[in-house]
N, C-alpha and C positions, 0 to 999 in steps of 0.2 A: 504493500500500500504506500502510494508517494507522502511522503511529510512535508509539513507547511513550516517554514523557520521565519527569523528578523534576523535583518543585515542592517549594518551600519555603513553605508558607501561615505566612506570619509577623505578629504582632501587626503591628510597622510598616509591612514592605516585605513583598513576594513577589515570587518567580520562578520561572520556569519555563527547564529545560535541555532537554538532549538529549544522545547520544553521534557524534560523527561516526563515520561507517561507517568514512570512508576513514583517521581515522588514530586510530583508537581512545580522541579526545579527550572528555573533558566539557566542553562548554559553555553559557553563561547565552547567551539568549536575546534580544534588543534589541525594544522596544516600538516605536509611532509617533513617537517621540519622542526616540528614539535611546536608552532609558534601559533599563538592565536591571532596576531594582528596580523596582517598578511599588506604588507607594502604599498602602498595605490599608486604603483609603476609600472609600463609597461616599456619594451622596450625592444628593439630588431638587434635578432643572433644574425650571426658573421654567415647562414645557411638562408637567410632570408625569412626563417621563423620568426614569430614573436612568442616573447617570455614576458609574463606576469609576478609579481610579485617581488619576494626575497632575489631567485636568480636576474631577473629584472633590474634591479637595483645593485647587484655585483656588476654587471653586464656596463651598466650608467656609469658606476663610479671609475671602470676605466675607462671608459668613452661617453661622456657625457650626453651628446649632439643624438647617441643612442637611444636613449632613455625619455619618456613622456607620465608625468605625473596626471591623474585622473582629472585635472581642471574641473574639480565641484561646482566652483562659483561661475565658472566660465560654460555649466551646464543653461543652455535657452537661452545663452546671450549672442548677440554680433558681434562682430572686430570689432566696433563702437566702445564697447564697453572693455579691451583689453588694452591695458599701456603699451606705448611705443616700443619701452623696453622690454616688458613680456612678449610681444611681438617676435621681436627680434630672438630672445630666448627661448622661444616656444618655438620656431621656425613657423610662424603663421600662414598660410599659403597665400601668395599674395592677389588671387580672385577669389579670395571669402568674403562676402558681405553680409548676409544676414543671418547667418550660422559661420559660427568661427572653424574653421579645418588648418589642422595641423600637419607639419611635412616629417613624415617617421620612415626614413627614405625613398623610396619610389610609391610610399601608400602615404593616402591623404585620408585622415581620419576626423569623425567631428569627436566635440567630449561626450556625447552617448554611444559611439562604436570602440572609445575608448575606455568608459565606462563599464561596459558590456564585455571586454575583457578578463574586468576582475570581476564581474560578477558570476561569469562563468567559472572562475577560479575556482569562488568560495562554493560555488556548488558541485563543484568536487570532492571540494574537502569535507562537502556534506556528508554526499553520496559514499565515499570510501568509507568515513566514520559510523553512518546510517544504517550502509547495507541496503539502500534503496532508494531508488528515484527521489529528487527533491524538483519539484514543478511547480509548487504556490509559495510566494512568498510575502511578505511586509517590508517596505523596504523607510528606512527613516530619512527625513529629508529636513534641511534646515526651518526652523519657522519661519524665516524673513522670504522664504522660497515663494518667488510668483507663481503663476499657472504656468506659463513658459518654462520658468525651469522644473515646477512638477510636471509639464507633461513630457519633456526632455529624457526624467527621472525614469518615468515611464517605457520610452523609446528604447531606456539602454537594459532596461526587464525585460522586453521583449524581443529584443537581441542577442539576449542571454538565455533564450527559451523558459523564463520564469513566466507563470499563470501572476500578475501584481492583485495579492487580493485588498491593499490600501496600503497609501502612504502617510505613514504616520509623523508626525511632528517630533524631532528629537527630542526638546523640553518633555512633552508630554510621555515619551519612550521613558526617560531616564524618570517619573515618575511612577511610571507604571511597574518598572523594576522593582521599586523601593514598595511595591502595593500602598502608594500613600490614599489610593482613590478607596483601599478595602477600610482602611483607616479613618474615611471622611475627614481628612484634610482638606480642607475649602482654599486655602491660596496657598500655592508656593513656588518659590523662584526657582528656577535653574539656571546657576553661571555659569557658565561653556567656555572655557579656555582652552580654545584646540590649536592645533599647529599653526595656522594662517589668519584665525580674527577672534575675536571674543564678542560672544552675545550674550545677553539676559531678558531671559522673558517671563512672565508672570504669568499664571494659570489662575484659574476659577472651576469649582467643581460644581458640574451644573448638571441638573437631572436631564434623562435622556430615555429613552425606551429601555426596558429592560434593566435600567438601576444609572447609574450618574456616571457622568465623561469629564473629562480635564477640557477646556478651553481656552486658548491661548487670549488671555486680554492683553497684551502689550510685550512689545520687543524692540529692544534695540539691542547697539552693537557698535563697536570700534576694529574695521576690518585695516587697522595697524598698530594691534595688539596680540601677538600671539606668541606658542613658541617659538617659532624662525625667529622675532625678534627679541625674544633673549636669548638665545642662540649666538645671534649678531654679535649682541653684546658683549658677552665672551671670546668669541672671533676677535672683536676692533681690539679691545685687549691685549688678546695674544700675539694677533700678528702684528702689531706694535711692539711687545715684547722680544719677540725672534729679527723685526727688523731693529733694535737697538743691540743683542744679544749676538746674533749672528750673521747680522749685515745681507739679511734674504729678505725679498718681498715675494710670500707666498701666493699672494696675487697671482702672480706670473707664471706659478705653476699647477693648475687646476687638480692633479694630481692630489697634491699636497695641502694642498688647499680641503679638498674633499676629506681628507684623512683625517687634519688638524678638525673641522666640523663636525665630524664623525664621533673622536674623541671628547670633544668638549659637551656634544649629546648626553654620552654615555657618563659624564663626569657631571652634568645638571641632573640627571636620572637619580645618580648617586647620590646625590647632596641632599634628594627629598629623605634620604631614611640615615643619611650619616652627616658628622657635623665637618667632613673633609674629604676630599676626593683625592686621585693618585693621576698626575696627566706628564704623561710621554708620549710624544712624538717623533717619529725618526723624521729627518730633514734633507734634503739633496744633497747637502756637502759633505754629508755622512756623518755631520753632528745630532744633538739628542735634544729637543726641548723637552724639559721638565718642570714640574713645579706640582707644588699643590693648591689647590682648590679651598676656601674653609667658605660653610654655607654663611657665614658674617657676610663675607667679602660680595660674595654672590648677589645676596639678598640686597645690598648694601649699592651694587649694580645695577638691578632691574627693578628695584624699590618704584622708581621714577616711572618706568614703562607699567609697569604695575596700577600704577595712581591712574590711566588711561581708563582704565574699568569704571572709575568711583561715577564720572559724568551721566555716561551712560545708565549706569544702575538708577541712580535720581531720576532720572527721565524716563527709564522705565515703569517706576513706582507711579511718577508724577501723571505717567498716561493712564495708569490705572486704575486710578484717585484712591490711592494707598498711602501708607505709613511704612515701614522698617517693622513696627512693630504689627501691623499686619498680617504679614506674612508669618501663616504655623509653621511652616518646614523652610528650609533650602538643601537644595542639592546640585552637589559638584560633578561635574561633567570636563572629559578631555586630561589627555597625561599632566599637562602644567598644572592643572590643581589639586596634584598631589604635593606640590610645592606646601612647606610648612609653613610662609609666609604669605601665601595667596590666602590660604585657610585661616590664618589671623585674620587679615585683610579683612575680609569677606565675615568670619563674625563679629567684627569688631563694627560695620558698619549696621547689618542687620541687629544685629545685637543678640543674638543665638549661634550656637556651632553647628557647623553644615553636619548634611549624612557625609558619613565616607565607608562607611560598612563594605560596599561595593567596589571594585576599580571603578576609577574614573572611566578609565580607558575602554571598558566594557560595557560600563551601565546603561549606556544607548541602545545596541546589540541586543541583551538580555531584556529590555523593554518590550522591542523588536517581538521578538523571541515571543513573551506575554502578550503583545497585541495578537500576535498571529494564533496563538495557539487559542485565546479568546475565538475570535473571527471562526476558527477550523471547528469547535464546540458546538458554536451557534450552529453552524451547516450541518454537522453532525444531528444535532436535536432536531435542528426542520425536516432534513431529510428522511427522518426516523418519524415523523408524525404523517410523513407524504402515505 
């Protein structure tokens, strides 16, 4: 019998869940690789194939011009809406106008045939995991998402041979996770600090057929807050440091450049659960940058870019016609708010400690997951009365 899952098609990562029957859990899904997040890359082997994911992403980091990120935001938009410079970096084709097409060597792809890639992926990783067909799914989609990019969202399911049985609202995913709806939780936020921008949106739990739904009353967003820029931040840093240290501007070497970002990922990762990280990097001259990391220093870094969030949140609430103290729950959404300091942030203004029970990095997914397996129930009961 085919199973219905929630996927998270996310700018950096994606996943795909399920419900277990036998004990009514949500959970993320493990690829070939042991890995749940599965890359949102794709990229053309040296054979003419295209590779997804993790090999994807090996594939990019030594050849960059190979590799094509899932462009989320750039789903149901035009060259219109893409910078000069993403242009230029994305290899844009230059007779796209009103659907953006990307050059991924001799194929021109839009972001739902690129999208459709990895979603094929994950339903692999289903179906191996499974032991059987996966055809229906729920797929999450940002709330700020038009109809254009939800029906985009759409295009790249249907490309992926997925049945889409709804697109559900990440906010409202990463609720559903936490079952705050079983709860009758009437309002609560979700701050989303993903790879590429940070949102917050407010929900209302409003009666609905069949028992009460989460409704998105207000959202905003700052799409030049995310993790890439603290990332950055760490980057300007360092390679400031190696050009005073050892007289290289890693700039010039993309290589090295990818390596040094790579490690400094992996040393922000660290810093949410330890108060020091370990960073070495090998260097062209065949010298070593080293150093360590202390999460003071960090924090002490992206404090600033951090502060981006507080605007937005206000205007969130403001559209609401809410208080701080309104809001019964909050929940953290995206890798970055696992950071210890986003998590202060963030109670110190609502004035409660968020959930963090869950990964960040999952709680979409596992939402997913519960919308779908809801959705699969209901059909199950109707068809059982037919």
């Amino acid at each position: 019998m085919p199973r219905t899952v929630g996927i998270d098609l996310g700018a950096s990562f994606s996943l795909i869940s399920y419900v277990d029957k036998a004990t009514g859990e949500a959970k993320c899904i493990s690829g070939p690789y042991g890995e749940r997040l599965c890359p949102s890359i794709i990229s053309l082997e040296a054979d003419g194939s295209i590779s997804v994911g993790a090999p994807a992403g090996r594939r990019s980091f030594s050849q960059q011009e190979a590799g094509i990120h899932s462009l989320k935001h750039l789903m149901g938009r035009g060259v219109d809406h893409v910078p000069d410079a993403l242009k230029r970096a994305l290899h844009v084709d230059s007779e796209s106008r009103e659907v953006v097409r990307v050059r991924l060597g001799d194929c021109v792809l839009t972001p739902p045939q690129i999208s459709a890639f990895i979603l094929r992926e994950l339903g692999m990783w289903a179906e191996v995991f499974l032991g059987g067909p996966v055809s229906e799914a729920v797929i999450a989609v940002p709330a700020c998402f038009d109809d254009a990019q939800r029906q985009a969202t759409k295009e790249a399911g249907t490309l992926a041979g997925l049945e889409l049985l709804r697109l559900v609202n990440e906010p409202v995913a990463a609720a559903l996770a936490y079952g705050l709806h079983e709860q009758r939780r009437r309002h609560v936020a979700v701050y989303d600090l993903g790879g590429r921008r940070f949102e917050i949106t407010i929900l209302k739990l409003n009666p609905a057929a069949g028992g009460e739904v989460y409704e998105v009353i207000s959202t905003n967003g700052n799409a030049q807050v995310g993790g890439d820029q603290l990332d950055d931040a760490l980057l300007g840093v360092a390679r400031e440091e190696i050009r005073i240290r050892h007289g290289l501007d890693v700039e010039n070497d993309p290589q090295t450049l990818q390596r040094l970002r790579r490690a400094l990922v992996q040393a922000k990762h660290e810093l949410s659960f330890a108060d020091r990280a370990r960073l070495e990097v090998p260097l062209p001259n065949r010298s070593l940058y080293g150093r360590d990391i202390y999460r003071t220093e960090f924090e002490g870094l992206v404090q600033p870019i951090l502060e981006g969030t507080t605007g937005p949140m206000r205007m969130a609430l403001a559209d609401a016609n809410l208080n701080a103290e309104d809001i019964d729950d909050l929940v953290l959404v995206g890798g970055s708010a696992q950071m210890p300091l986003v998590r202060r942030m963030v109670a110190q203004f609502f004035g409660q400690r968020p959930h963090t029970e869950i990964n960040p990095d999952e709680v979409v997914a596992l939402g997913a997951a519960v919308q779908a397996d809801i959705l699969e129930t209901d059909l199950t009961v109707a068809n059982s009365r037919v």
